[in-house]
BAGU-993228 format. One record per residue: residue number from 1; z, y, x of N, C-alpha, C in turn. Coordinates in steps of 0.05 Angstrom, whole numbers, plus 5000, padded with zeros to 4 digits. Example, Ala and Ser with C-alpha at 12.3 -4.5 7.8 and 13.67 -1.06 7.14 Angstrom:
% residues 2
{pavo 1,{5156,4886,5264},{5156,4910,5246},{5156,4934,5264}};
{pavo 2,{5142,4955,5257},{5143,4979,5273},{5157,5001,5258}};
***
This chain:
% residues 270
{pavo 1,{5000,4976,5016},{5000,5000,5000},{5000,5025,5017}};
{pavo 2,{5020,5028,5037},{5018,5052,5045},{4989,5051,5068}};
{pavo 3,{4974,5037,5068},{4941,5036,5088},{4931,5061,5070}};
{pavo 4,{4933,5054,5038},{4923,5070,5025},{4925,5097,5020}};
{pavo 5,{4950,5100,5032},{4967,5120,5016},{4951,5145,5018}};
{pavo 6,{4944,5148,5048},{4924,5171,5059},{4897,5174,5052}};
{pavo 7,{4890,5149,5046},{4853,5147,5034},{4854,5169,4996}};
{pavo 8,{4876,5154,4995},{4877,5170,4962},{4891,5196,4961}};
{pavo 9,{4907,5209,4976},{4911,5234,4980},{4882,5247,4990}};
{pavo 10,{4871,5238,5010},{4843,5259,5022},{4828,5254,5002}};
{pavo 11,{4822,5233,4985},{4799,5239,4966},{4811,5255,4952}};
{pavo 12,{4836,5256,4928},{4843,5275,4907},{4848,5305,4921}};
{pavo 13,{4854,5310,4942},{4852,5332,4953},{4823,5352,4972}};
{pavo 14,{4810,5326,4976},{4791,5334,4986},{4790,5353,5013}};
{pavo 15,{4810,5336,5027},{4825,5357,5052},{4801,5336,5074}};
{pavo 16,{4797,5360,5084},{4765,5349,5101},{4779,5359,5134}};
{pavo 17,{4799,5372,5145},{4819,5367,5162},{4853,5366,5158}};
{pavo 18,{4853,5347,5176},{4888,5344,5177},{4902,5366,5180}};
{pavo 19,{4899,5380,5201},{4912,5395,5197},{4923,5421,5165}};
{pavo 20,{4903,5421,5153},{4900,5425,5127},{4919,5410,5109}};
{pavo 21,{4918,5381,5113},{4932,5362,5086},{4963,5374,5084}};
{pavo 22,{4981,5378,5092},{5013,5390,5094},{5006,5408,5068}};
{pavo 23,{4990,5433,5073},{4992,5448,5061},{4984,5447,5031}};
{pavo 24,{4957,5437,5040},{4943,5438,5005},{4964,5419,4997}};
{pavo 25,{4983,5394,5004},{4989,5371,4996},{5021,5394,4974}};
{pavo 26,{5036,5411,4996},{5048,5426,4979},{5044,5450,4957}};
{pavo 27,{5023,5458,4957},{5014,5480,4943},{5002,5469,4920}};
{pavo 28,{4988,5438,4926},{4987,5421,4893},{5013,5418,4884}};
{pavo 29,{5036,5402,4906},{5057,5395,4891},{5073,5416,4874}};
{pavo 30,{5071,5437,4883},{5088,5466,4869},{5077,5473,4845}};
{pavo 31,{5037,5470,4849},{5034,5477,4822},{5036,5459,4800}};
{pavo 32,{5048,5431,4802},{5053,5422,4779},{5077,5423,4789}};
{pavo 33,{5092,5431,4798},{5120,5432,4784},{5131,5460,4760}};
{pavo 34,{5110,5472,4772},{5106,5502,4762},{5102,5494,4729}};
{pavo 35,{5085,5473,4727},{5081,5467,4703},{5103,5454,4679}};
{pavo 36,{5113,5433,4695},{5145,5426,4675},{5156,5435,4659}};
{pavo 37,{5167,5458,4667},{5187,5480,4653},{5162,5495,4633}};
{pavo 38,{5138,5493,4645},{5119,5511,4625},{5116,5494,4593}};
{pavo 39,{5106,5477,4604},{5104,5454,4587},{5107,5434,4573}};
{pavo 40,{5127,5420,4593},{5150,5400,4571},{5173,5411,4577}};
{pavo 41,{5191,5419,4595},{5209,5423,4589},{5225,5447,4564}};
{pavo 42,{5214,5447,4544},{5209,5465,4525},{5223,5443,4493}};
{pavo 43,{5228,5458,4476},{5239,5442,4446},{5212,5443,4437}};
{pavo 44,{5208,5423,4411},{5192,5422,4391},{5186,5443,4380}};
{pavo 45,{5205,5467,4368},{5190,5478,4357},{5174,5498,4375}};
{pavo 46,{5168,5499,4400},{5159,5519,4413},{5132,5502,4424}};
{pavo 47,{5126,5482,4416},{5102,5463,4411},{5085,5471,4389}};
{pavo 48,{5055,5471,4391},{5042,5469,4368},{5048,5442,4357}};
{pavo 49,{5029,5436,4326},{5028,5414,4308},{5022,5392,4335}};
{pavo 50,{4984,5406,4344},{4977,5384,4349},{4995,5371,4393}};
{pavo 51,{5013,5389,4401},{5024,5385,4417},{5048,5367,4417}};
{pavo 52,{5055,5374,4387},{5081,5358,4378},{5067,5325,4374}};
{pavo 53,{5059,5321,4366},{5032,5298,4370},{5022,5276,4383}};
{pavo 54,{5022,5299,4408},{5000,5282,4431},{5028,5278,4443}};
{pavo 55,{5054,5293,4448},{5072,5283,4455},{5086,5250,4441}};
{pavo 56,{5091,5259,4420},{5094,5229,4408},{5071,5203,4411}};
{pavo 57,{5047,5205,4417},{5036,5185,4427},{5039,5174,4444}};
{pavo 58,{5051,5200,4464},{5054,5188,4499},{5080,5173,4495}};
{pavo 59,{5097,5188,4486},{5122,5166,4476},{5120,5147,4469}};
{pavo 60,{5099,5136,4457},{5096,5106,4442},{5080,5093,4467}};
{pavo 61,{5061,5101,4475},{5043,5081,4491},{5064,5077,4528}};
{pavo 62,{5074,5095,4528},{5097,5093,4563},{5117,5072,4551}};
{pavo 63,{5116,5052,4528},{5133,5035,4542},{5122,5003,4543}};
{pavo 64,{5090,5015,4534},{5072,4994,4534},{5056,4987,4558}};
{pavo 65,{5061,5013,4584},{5053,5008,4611},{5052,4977,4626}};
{pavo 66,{5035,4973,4636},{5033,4955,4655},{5063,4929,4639}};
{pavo 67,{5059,4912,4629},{5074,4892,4620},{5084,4882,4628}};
{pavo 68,{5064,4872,4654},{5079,4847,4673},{5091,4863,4704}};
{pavo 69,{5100,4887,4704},{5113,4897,4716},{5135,4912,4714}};
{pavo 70,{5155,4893,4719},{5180,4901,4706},{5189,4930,4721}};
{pavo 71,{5184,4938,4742},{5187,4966,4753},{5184,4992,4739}};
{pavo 72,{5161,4987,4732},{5150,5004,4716},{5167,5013,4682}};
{pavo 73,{5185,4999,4686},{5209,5000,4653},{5230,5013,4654}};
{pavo 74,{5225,5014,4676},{5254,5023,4692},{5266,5058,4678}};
{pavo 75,{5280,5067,4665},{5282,5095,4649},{5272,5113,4662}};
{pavo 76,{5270,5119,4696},{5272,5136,4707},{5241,5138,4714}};
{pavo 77,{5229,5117,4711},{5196,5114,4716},{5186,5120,4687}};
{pavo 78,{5190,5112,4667},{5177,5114,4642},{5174,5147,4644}};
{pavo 79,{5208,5162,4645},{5206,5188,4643},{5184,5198,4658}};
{pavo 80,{5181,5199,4677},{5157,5203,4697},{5139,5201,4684}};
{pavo 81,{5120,5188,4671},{5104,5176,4662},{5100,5191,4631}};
{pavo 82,{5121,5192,4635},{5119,5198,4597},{5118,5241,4609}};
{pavo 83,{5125,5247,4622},{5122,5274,4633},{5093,5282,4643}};
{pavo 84,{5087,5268,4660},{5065,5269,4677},{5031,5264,4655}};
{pavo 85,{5036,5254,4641},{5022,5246,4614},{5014,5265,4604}};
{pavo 86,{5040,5272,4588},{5035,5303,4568},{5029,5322,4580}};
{pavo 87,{5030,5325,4597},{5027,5361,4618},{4991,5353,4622}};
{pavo 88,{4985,5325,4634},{4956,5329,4639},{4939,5322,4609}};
{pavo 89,{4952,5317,4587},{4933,5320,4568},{4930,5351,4551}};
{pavo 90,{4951,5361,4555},{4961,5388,4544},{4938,5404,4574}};
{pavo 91,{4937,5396,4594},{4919,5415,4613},{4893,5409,4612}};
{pavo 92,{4885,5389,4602},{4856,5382,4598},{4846,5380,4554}};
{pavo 93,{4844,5397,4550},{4843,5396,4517},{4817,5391,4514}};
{pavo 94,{4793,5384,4525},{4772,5371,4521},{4781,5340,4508}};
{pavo 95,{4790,5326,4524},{4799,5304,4514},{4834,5308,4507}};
{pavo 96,{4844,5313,4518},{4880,5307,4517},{4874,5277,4528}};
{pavo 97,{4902,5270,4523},{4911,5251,4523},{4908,5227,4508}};
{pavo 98,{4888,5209,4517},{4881,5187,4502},{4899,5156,4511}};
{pavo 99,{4900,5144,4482},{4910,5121,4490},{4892,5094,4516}};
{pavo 100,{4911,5089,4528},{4901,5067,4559},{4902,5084,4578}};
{pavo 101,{4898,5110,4580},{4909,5124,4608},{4937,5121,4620}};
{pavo 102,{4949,5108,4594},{4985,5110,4614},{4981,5086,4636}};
{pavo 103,{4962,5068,4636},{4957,5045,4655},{4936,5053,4680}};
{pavo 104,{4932,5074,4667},{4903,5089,4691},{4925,5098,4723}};
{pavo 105,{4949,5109,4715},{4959,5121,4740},{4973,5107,4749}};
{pavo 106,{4977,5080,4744},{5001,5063,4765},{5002,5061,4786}};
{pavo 107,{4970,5049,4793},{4968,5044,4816},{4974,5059,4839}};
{pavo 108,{4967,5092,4827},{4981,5107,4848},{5002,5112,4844}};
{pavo 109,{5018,5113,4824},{5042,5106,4823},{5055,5089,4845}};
{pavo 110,{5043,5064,4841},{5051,5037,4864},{5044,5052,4886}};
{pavo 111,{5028,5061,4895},{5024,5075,4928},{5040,5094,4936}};
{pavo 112,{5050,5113,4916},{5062,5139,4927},{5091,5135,4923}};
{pavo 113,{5101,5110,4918},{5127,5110,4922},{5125,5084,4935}};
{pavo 114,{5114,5070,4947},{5114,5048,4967},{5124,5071,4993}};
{pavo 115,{5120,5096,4998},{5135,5110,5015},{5162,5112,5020}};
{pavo 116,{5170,5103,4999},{5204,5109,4984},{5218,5088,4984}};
{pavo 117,{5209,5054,4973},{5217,5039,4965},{5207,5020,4985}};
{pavo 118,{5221,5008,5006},{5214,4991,5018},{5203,4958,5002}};
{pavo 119,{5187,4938,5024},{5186,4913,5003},{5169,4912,4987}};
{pavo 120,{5154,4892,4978},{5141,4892,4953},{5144,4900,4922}};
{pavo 121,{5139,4906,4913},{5133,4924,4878},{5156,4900,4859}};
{pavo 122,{5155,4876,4867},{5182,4856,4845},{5193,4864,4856}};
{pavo 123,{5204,4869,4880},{5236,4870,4888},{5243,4899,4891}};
{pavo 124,{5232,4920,4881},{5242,4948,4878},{5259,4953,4856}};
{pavo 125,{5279,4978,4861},{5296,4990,4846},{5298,5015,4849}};
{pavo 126,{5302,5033,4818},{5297,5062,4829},{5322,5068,4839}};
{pavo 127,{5340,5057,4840},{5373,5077,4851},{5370,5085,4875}};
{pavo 128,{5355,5087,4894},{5350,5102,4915},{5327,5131,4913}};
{pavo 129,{5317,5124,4881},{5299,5148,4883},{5313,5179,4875}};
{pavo 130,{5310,5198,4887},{5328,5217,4879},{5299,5237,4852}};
{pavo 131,{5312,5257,4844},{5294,5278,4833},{5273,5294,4844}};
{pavo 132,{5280,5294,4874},{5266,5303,4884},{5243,5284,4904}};
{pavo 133,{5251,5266,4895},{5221,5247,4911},{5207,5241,4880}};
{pavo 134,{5210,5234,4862},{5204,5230,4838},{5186,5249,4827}};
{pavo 135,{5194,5271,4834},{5171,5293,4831},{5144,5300,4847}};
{pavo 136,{5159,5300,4862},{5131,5292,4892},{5118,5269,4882}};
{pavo 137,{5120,5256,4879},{5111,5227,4877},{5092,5237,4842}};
{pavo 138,{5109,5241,4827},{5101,5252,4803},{5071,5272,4801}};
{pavo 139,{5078,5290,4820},{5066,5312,4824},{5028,5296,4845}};
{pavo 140,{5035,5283,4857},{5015,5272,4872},{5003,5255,4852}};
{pavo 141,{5008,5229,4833},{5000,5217,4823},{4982,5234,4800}};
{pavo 142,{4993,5255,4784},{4984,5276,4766},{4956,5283,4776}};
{pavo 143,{4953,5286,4810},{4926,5306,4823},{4909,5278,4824}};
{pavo 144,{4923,5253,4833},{4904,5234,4830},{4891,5226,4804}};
{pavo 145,{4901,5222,4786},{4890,5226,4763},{4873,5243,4746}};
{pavo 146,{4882,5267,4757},{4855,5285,4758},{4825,5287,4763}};
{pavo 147,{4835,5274,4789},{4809,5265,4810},{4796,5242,4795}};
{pavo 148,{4812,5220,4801},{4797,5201,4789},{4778,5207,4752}};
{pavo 149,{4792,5216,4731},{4784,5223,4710},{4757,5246,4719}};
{pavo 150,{4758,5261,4734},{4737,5284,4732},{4713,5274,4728}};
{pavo 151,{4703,5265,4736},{4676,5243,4727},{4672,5229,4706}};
{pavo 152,{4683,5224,4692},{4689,5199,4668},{4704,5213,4644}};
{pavo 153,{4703,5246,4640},{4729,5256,4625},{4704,5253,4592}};
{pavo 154,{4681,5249,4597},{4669,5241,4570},{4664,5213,4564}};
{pavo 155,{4691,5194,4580},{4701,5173,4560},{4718,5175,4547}};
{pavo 156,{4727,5203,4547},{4752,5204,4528},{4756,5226,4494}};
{pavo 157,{4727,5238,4511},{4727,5257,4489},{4717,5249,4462}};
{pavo 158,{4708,5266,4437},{4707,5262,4415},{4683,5235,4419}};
{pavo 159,{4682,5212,4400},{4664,5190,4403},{4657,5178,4431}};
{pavo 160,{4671,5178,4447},{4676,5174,4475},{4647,5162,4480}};
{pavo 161,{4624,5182,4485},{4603,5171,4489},{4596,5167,4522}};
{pavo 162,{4621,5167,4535},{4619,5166,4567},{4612,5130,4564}};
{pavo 163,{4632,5118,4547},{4639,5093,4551},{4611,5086,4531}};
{pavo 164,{4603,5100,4511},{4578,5077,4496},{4556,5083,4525}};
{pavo 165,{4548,5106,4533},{4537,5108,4553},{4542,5078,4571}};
{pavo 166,{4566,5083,4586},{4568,5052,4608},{4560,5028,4600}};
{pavo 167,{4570,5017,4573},{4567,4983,4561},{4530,4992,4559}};
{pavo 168,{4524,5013,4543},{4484,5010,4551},{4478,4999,4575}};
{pavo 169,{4485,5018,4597},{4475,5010,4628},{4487,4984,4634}};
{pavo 170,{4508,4973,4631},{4516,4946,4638},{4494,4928,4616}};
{pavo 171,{4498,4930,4599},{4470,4909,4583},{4450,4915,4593}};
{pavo 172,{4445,4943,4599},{4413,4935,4610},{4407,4929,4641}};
{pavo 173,{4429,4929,4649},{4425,4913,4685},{4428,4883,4674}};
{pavo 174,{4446,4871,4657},{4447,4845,4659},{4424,4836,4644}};
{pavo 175,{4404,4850,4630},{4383,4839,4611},{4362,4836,4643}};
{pavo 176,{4361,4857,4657},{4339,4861,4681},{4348,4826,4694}};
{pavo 177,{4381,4824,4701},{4384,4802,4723},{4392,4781,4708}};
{pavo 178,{4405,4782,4690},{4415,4750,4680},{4419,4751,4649}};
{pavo 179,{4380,4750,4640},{4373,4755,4611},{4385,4733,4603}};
{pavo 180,{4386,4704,4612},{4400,4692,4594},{4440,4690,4587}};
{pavo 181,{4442,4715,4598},{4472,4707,4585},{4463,4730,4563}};
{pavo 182,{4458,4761,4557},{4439,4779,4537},{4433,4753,4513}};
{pavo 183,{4420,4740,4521},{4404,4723,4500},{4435,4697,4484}};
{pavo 184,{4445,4692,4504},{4464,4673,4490},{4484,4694,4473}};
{pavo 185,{4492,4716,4484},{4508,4736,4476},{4499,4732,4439}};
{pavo 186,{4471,4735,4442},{4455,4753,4420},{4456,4729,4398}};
{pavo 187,{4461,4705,4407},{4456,4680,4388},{4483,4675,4377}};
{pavo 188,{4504,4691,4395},{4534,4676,4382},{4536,4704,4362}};
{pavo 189,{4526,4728,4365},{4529,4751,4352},{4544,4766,4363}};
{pavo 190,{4546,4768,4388},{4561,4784,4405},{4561,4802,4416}};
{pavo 191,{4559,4834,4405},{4561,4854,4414},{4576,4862,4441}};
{pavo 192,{4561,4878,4460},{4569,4871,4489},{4591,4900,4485}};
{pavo 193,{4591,4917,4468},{4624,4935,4454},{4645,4925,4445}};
{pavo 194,{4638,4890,4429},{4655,4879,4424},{4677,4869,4446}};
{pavo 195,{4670,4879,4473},{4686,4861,4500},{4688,4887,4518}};
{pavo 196,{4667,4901,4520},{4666,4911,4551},{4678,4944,4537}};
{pavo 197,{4681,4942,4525},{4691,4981,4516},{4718,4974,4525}};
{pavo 198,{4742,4958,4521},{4756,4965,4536},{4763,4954,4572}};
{pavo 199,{4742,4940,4577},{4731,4941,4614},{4731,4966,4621}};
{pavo 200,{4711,4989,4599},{4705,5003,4607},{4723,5033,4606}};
{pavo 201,{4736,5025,4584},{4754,5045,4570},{4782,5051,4594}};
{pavo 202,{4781,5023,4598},{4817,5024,4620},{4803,5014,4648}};
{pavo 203,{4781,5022,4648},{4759,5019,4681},{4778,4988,4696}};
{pavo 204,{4777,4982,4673},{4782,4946,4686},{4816,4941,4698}};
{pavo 205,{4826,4961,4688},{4853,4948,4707},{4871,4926,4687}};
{pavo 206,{4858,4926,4663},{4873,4901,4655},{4857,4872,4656}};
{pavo 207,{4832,4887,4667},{4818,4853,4668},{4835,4839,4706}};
{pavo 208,{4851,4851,4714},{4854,4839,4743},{4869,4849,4749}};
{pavo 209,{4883,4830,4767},{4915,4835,4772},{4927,4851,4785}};
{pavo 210,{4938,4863,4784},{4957,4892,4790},{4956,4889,4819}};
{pavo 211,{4963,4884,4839},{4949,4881,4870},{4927,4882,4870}};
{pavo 212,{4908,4875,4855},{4877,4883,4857},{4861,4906,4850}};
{pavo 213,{4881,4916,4832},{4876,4945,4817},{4878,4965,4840}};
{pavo 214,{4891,4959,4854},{4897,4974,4875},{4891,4982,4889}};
{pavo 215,{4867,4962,4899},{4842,4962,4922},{4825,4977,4900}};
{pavo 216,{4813,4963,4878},{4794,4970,4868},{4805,5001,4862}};
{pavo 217,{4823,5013,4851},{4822,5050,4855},{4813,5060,4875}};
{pavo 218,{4828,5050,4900},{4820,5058,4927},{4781,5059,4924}};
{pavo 219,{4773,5047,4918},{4751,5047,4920},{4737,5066,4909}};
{pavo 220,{4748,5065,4872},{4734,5083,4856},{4735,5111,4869}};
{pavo 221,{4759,5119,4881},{4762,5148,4891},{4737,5150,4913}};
{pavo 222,{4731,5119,4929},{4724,5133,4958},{4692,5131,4948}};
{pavo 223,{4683,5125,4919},{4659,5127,4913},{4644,5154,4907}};
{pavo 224,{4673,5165,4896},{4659,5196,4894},{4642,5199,4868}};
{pavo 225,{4623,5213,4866},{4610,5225,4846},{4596,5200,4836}};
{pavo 226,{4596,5181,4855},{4581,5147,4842},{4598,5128,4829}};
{pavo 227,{4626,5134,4827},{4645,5123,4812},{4627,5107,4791}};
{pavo 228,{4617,5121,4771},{4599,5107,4742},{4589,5090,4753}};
{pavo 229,{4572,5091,4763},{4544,5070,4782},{4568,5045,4781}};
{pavo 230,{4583,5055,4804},{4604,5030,4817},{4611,5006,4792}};
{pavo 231,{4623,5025,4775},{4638,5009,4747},{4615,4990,4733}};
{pavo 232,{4592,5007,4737},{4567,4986,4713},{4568,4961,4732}};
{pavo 233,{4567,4964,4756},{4560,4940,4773},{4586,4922,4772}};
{pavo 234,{4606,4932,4769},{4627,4917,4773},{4628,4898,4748}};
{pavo 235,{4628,4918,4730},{4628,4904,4703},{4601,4879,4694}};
{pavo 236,{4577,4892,4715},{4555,4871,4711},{4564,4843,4728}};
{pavo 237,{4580,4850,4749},{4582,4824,4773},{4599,4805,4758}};
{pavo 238,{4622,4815,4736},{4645,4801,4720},{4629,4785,4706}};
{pavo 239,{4607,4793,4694},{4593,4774,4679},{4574,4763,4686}};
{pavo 240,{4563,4771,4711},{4545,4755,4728},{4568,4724,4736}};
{pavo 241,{4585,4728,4746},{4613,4718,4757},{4611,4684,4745}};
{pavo 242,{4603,4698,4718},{4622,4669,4692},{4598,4666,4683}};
{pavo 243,{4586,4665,4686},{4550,4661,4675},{4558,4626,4660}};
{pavo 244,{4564,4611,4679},{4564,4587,4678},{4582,4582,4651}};
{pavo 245,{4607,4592,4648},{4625,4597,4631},{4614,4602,4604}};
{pavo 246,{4603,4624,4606},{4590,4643,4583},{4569,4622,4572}};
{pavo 247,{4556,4617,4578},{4527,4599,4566},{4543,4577,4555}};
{pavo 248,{4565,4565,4560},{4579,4535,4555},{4598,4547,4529}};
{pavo 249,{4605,4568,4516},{4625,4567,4501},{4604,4591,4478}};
{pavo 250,{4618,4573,4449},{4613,4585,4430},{4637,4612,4412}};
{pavo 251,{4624,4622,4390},{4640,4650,4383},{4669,4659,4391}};
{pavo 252,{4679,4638,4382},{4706,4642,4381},{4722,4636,4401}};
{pavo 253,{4711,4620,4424},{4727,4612,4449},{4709,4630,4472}};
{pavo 254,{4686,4637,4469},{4675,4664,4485},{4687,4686,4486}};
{pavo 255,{4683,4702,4455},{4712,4723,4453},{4736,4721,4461}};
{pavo 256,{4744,4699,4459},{4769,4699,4479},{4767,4697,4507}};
{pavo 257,{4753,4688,4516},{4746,4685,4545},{4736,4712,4558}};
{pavo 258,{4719,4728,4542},{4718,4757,4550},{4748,4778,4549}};
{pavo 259,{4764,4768,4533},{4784,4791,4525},{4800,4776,4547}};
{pavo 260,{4799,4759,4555},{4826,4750,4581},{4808,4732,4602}};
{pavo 261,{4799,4748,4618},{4784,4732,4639},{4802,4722,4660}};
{pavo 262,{4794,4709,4668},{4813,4688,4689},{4814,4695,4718}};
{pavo 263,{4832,4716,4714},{4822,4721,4738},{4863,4728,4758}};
{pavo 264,{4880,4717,4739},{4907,4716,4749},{4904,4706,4775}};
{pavo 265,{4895,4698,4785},{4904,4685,4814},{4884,4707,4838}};
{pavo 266,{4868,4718,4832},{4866,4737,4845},{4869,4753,4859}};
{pavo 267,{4862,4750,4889},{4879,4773,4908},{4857,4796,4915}};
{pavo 268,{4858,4805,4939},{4844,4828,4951},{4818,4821,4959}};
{pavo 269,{4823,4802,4959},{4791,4786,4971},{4771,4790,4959}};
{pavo 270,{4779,4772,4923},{4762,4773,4908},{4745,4796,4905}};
***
């Protein structure tokens, strides 16, 4: 984790010398702290309708984060989470805050406090984290998320046509390379939205295992403005992947095989 730690700070910062990173790295961190007290740390009624809202959604979906990571439950991380949330959907009102982004920022989550928390991600505990690394940490993950979303922020907006956009280009690369899984798709009645909108929607971090998510961000950041490209391919290789799979199973055990691909045992390699 921490190999990464620096690859994903220079891309969300876009710090092109070192000597540079210190500074821009504090002058992001201040301006979202600047934001807190602007923004949530405030009562309801000094919220609009639709702010009172988007807050209560983030409340509902932060305790549905990442499942099989018990870290992540922890009160003092949810708050984080549940903070860091509302401030960037309340700063971006093209989209706000849509449901599956609370799973979008873990991973740097997992990186920017692997500085903090010695050991692997099961055996952590926050009682060593104070308020003030929590915010840093907070504050960095917030700019990563930025970054990463800037490209992709019309999968979120009204009719999220970023994402009908992607599932097109993934069917039509897999019709060019491997028409016959297209064709078996088309015989069971299988709409390729019926599976891949949320591949596409949560950019795959629930199709693969939380150590793999990890690499694969790293990546999406160091792709840059080709991020999209990256995803259609990725999402075409998943189903290039199971070809064998796919052609052998009918409606009902296909759909399930798309909504939980097998891919638990999974490390960095893959």
């Amino acid at each position: 984790m921490l190999a990464l730690h620096h690859s994903l700070k220079y891309c969300c910062f876009h710090c092109c010398c070192r000597s540079r990173q210190a500074s821009v790295l504090a002058r992001k961190r201040r301006e979202y702290m600047d934001m807190v007290p602007e923004f949530y740390d405030i009562e309801n009624d000094q919220r609009t309708e639709e702010e009172v809202g988007a807050l209560r959604q983030v409340s509902v979906d932060v305790p549905r984060t990442a499942p099989n990571v018990a870290f992540f439950h922890e009160p003092v991380i949810q708050k984080s989470l549940e903070r860091m949330l509302y401030i960037w959907g309340i700063r971006h009102p093209a989209s706000g805050y849509v449901q599956g982004m609370n799973d979008l920022v873990t991973p740097f989550l997992a990186v920017f406090l692997s500085e903090a928390l010695p050991g692997q991600l099961d055996s952590w505990t926050p009682h060593s984290l104070t308020e003030a690394i929590m915010l840093d940490v907070e504050a960095d993950c917030y700019w990563c998320l930025s970054k990463l979303l800037e490209g992709i922020q019309d999968h979120y907006t009204y009719a999220q046509p970023g994402i009908q956009r992607t599932v097109f280009r993934v069917k039509e690369l897999i019709s060019k390379n491997n028409v016959a899984i297209v064709d078996h798709l088309d015989r069971e009645g299988i709409d390729f939205l019926q599976f891949s909108f949320r591949w596409v929607n949560c950019i795959l971090i629930r199709e693969v295992p939380f150590g793999a998510a990890i690499r694969l961000w790293d990546t999406y950041l160091a792709e840059g403005s080709r991020f999209s490209d990256f995803l259609v391919y990725v999402c075409a290789a998943f189903l290039a992947c199971w070809q064998k799979d796919i052609l052998g199973l009918e409606f009902q055990e296909l759909m399930m095989f798309l909504q939980k691909l097998p891919t638990q045992d999974w490390q960095e390699l893959q």
